[in-house]
N, CA, C and O atoms as CSV, one atom per row, in Angstrom:
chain,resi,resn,atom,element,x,y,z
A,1,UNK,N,N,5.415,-48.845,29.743
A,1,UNK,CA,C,5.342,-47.743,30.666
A,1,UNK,C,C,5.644,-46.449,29.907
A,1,UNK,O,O,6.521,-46.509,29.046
A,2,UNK,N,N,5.009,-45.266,30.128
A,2,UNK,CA,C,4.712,-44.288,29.376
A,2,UNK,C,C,5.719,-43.446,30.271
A,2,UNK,O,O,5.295,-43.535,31.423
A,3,UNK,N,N,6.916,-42.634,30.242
A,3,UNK,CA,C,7.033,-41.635,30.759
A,3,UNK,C,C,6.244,-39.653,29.499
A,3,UNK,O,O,5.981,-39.373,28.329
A,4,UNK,N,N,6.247,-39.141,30.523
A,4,UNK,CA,C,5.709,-37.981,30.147
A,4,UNK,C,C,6.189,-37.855,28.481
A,4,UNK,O,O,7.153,-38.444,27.991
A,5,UNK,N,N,5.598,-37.270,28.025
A,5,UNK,CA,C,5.644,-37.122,26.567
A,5,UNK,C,C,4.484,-37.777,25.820
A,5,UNK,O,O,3.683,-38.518,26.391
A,6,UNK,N,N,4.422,-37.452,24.416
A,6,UNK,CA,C,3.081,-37.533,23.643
A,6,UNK,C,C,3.377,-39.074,23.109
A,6,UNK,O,O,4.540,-39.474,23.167
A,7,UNK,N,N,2.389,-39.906,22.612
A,7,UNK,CA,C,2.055,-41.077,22.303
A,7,UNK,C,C,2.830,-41.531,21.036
A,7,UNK,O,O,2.168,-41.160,20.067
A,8,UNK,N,N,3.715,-42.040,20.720
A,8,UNK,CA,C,3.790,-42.276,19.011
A,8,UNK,C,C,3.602,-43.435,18.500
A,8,UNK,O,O,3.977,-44.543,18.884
A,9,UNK,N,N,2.778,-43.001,17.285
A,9,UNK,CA,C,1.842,-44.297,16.395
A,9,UNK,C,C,2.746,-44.111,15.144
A,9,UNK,O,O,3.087,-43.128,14.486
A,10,UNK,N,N,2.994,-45.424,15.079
A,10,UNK,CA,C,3.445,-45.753,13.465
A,10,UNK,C,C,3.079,-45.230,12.222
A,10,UNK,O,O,3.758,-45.558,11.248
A,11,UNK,N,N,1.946,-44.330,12.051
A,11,UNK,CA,C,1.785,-43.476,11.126
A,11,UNK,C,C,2.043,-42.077,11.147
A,11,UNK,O,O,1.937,-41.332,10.174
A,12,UNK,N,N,2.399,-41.740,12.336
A,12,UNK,CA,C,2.729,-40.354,12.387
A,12,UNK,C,C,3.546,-39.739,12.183
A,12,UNK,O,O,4.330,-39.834,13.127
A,13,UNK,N,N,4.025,-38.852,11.191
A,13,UNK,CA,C,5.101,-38.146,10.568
A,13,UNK,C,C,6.158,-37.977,11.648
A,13,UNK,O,O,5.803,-37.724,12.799
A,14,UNK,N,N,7.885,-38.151,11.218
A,14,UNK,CA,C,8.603,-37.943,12.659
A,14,UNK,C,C,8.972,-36.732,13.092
A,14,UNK,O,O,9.705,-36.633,14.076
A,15,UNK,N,N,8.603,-35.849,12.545
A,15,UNK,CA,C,8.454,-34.747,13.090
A,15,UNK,C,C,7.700,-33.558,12.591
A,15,UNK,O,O,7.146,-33.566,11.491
A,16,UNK,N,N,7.678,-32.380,13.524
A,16,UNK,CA,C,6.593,-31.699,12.798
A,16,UNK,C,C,7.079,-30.094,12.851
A,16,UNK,O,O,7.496,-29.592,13.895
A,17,UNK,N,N,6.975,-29.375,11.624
A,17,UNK,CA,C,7.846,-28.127,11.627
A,17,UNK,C,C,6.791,-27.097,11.452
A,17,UNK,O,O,5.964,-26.944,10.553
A,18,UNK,N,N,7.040,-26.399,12.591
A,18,UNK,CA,C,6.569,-25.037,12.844
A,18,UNK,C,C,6.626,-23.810,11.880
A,18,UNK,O,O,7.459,-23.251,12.594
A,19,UNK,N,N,6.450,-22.931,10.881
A,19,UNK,CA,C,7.173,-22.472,10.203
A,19,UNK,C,C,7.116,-20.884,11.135
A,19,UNK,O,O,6.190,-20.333,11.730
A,20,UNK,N,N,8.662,-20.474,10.906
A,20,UNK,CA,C,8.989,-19.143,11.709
A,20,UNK,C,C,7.584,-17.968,11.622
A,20,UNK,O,O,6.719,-17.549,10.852
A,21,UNK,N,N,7.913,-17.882,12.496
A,21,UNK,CA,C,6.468,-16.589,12.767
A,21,UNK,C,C,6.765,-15.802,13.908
A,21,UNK,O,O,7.573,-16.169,14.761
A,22,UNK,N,N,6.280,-14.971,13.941
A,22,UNK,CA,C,5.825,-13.359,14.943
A,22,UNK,C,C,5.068,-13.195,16.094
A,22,UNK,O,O,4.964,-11.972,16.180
A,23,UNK,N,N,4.404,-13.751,17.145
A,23,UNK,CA,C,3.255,-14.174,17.434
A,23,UNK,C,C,2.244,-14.395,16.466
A,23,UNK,O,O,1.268,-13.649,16.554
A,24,UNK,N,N,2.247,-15.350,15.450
A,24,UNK,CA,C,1.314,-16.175,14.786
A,24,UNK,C,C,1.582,-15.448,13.287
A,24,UNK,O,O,1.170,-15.898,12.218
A,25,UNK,N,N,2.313,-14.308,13.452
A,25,UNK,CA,C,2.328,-13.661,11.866
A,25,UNK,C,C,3.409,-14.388,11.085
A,25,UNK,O,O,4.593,-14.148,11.322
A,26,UNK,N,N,2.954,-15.481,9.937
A,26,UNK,CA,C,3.929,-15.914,8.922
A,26,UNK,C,C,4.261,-15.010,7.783
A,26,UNK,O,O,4.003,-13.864,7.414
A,27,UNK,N,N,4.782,-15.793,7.490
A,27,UNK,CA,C,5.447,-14.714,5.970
A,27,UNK,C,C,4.140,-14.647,4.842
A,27,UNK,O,O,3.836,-13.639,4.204
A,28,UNK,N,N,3.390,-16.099,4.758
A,28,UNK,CA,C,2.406,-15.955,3.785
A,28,UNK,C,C,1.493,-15.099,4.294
A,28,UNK,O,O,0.932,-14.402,3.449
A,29,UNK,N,N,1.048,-14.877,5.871
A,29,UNK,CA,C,-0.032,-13.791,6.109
A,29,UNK,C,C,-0.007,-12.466,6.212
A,29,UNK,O,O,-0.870,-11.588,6.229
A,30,UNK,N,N,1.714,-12.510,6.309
A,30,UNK,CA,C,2.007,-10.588,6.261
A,30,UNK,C,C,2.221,-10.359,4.920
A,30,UNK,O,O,2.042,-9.179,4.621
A,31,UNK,N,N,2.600,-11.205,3.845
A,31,UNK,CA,C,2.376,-10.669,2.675
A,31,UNK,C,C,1.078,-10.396,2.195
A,31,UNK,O,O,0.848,-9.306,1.671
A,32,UNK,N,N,0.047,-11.408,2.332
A,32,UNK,CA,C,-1.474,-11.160,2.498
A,32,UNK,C,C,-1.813,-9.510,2.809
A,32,UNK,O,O,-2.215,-8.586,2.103
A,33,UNK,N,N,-1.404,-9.653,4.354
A,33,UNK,CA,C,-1.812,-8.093,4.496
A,33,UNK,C,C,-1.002,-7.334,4.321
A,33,UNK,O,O,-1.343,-6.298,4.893
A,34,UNK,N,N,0.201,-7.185,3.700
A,34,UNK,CA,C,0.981,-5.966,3.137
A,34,UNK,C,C,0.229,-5.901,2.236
A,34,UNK,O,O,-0.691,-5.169,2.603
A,35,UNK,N,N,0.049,-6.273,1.146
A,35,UNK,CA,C,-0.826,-6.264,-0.599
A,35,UNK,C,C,-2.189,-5.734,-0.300
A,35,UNK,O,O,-2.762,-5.025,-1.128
A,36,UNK,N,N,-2.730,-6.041,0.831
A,36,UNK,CA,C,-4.277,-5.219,0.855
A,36,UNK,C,C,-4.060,-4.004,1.507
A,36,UNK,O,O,-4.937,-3.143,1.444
A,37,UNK,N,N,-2.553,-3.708,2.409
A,37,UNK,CA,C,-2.438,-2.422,3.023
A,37,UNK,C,C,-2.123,-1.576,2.525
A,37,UNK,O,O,-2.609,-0.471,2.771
A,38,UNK,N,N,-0.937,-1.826,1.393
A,38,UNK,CA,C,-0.897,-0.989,0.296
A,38,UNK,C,C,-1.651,-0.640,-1.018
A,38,UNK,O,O,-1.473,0.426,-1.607
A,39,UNK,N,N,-2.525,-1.630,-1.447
A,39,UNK,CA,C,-3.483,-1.392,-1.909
A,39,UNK,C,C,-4.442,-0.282,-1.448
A,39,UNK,O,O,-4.941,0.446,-2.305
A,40,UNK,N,N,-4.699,-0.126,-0.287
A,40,UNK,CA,C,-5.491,1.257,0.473
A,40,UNK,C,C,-4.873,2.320,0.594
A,40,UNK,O,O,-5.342,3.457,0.641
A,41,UNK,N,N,-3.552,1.911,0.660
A,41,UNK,CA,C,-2.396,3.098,0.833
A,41,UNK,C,C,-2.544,3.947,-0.759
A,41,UNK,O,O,-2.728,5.156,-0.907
A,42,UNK,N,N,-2.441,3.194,-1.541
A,42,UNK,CA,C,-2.180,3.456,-3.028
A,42,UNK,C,C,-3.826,4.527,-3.069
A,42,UNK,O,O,-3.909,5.755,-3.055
A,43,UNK,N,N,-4.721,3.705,-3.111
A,43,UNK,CA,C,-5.896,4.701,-3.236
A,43,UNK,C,C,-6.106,5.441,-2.079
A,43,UNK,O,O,-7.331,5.479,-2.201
A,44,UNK,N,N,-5.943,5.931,-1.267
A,44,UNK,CA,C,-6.325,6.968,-0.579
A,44,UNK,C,C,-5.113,7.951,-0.946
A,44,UNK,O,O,-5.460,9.094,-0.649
A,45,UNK,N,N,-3.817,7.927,-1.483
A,45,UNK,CA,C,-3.317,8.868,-1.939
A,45,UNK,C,C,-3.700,9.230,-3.145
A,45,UNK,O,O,-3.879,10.436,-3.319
A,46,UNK,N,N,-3.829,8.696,-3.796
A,46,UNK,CA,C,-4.751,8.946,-4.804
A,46,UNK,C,C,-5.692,9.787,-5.059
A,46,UNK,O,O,-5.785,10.658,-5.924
A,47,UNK,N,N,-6.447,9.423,-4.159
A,47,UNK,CA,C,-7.871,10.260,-4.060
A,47,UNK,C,C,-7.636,11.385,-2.838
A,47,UNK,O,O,-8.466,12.261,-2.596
A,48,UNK,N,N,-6.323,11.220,-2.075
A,48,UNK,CA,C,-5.887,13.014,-1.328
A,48,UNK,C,C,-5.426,13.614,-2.809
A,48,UNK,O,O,-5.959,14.637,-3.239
A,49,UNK,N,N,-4.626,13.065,-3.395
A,49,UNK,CA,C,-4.139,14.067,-4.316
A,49,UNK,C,C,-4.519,14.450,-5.500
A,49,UNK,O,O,-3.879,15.008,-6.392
A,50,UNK,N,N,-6.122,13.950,-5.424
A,50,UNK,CA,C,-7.041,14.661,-6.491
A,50,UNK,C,C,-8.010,15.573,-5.712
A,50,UNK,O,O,-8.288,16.751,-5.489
A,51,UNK,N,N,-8.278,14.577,-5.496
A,51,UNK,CA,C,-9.141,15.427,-3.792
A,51,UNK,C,C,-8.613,17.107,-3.622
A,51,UNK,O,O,-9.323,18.108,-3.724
A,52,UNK,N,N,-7.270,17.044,-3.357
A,52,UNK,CA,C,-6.498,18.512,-3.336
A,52,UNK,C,C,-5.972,18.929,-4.688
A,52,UNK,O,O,-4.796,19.291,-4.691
A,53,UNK,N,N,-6.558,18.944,-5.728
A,53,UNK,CA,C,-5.737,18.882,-6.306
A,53,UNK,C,C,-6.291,20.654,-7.203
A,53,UNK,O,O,-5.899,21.007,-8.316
A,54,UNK,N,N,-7.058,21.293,-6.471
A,54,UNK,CA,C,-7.375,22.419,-7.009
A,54,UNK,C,C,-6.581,23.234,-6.134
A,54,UNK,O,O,-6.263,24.130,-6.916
A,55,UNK,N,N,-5.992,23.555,-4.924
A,55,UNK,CA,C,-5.287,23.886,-4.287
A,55,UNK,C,C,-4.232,24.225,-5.116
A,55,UNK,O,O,-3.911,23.287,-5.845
A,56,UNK,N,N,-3.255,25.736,-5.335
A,56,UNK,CA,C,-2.717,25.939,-5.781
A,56,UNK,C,C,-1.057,25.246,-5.450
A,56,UNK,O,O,-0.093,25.006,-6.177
A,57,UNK,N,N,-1.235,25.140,-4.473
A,57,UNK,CA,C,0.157,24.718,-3.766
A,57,UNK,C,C,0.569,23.381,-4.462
A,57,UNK,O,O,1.684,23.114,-4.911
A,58,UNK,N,N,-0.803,22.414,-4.467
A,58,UNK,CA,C,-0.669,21.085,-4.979
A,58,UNK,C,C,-0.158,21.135,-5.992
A,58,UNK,O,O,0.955,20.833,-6.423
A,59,UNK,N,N,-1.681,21.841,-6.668
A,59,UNK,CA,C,-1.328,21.516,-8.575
A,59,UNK,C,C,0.319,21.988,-8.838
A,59,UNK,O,O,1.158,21.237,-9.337
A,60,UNK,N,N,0.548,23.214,-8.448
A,60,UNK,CA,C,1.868,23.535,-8.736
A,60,UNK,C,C,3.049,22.542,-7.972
A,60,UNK,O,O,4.142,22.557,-8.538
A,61,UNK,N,N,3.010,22.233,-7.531
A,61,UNK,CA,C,4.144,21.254,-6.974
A,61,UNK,C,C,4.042,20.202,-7.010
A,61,UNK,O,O,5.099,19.579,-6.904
A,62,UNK,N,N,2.881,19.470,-7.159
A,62,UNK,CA,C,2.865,18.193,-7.403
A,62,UNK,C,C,2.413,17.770,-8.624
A,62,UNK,O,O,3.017,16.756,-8.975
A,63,UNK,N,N,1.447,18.207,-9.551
A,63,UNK,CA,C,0.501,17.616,-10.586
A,63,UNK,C,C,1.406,18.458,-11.708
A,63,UNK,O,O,1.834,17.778,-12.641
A,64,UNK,N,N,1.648,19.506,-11.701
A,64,UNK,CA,C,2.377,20.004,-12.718
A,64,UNK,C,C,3.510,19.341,-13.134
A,64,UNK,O,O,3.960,19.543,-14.262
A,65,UNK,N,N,4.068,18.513,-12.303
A,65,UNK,CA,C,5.412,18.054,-12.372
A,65,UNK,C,C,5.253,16.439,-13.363
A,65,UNK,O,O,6.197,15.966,-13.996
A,66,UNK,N,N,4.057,15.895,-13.302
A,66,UNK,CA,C,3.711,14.787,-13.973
A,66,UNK,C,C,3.469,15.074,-15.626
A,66,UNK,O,O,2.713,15.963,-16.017
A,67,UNK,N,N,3.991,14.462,-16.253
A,67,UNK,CA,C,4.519,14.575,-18.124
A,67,UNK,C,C,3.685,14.834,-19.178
A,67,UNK,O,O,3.925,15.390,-20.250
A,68,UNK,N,N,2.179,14.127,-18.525
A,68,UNK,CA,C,0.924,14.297,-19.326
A,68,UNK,C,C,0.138,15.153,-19.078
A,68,UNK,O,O,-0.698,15.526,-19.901
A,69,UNK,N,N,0.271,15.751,-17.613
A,69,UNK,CA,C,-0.771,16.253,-16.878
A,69,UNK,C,C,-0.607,17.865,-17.137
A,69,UNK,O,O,-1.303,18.723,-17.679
A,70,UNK,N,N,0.303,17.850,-16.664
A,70,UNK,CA,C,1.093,19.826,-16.792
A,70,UNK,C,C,0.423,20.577,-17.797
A,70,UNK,O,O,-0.017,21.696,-17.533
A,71,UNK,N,N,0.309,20.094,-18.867
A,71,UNK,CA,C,-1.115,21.106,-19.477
A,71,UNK,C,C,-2.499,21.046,-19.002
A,71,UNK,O,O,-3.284,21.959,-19.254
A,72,UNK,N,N,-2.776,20.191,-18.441
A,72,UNK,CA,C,-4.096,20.100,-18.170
A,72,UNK,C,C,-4.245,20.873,-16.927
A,72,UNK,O,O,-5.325,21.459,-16.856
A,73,UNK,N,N,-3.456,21.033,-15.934
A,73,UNK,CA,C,-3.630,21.421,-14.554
A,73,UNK,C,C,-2.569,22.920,-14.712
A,73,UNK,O,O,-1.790,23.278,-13.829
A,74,UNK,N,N,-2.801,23.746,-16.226
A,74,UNK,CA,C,-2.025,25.054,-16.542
A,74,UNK,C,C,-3.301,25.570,-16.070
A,74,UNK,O,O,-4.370,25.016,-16.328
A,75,UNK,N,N,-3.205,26.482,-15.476
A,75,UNK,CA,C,-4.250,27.294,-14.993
A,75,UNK,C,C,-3.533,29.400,-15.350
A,75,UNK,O,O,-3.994,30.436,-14.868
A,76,UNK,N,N,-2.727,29.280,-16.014
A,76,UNK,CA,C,-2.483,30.549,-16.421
A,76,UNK,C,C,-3.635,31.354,-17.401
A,76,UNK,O,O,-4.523,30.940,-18.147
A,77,UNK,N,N,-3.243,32.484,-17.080
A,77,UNK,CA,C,-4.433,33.737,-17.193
A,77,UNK,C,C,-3.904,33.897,-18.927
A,77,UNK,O,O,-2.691,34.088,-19.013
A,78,UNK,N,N,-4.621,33.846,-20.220
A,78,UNK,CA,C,-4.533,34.583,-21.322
A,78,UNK,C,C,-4.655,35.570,-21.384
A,78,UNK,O,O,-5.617,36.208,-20.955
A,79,UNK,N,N,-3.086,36.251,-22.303
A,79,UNK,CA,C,-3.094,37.826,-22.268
A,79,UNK,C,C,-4.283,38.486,-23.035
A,79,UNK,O,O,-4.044,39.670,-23.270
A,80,UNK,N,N,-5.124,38.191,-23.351
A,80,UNK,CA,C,-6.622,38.899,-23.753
A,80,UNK,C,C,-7.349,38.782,-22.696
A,80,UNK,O,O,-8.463,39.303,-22.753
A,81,UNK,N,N,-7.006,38.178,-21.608
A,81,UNK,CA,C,-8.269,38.131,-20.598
A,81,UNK,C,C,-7.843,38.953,-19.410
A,81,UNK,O,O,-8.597,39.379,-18.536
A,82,UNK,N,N,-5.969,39.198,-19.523
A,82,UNK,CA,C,-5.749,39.981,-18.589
A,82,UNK,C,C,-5.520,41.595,-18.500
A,82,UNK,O,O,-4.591,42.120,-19.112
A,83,UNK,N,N,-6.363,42.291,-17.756
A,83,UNK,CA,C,-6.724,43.914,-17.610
A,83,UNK,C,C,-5.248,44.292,-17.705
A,83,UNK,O,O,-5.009,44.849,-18.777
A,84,UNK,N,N,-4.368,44.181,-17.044
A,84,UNK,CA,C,-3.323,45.277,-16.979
A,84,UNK,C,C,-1.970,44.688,-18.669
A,84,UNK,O,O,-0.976,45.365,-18.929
């Protein structure tokens, strides 16, 4: 006689573990999509802050401040080129 509950067969593992989750979000699938979210995160700042990067405000506060770059993004006037 069966009361309510599921069937058990002699081959079936004795129990069975759920692993913790979120509504369905595990740890292996939010790391999944953290790594591709920041991956997009990473290049689209990227490409804002080249993108802007003729903007005086930028270059000077942001690109100037990087070790290799600061000569390249010098945009000062040579005193032979300047009138006064």
């Amino acid at each position: 006689m069966l009361i309510s509950g599921a069937i058990r067969f002699r081959e079936a593992p004795d129990g069975y573990y759920v692993p913790p989750h979120i509504q369905g979000l595990n740890v292996s699938t939010a790391t999944k999509y953290a790594t591709i979210a920041s991956a997009f995160g990473v290049s689209a700042g990227v490409f804002a802050l080249f993108f802007f990067g003729e903007v005086p405000r930028v270059r000077n506060d942001l690109l100037r401040k990087v070790p290799f770059l600061d000569e390249y993004y010098d945009r000062s006037i040579p005193a032979e080129d300047n009138p006064f």
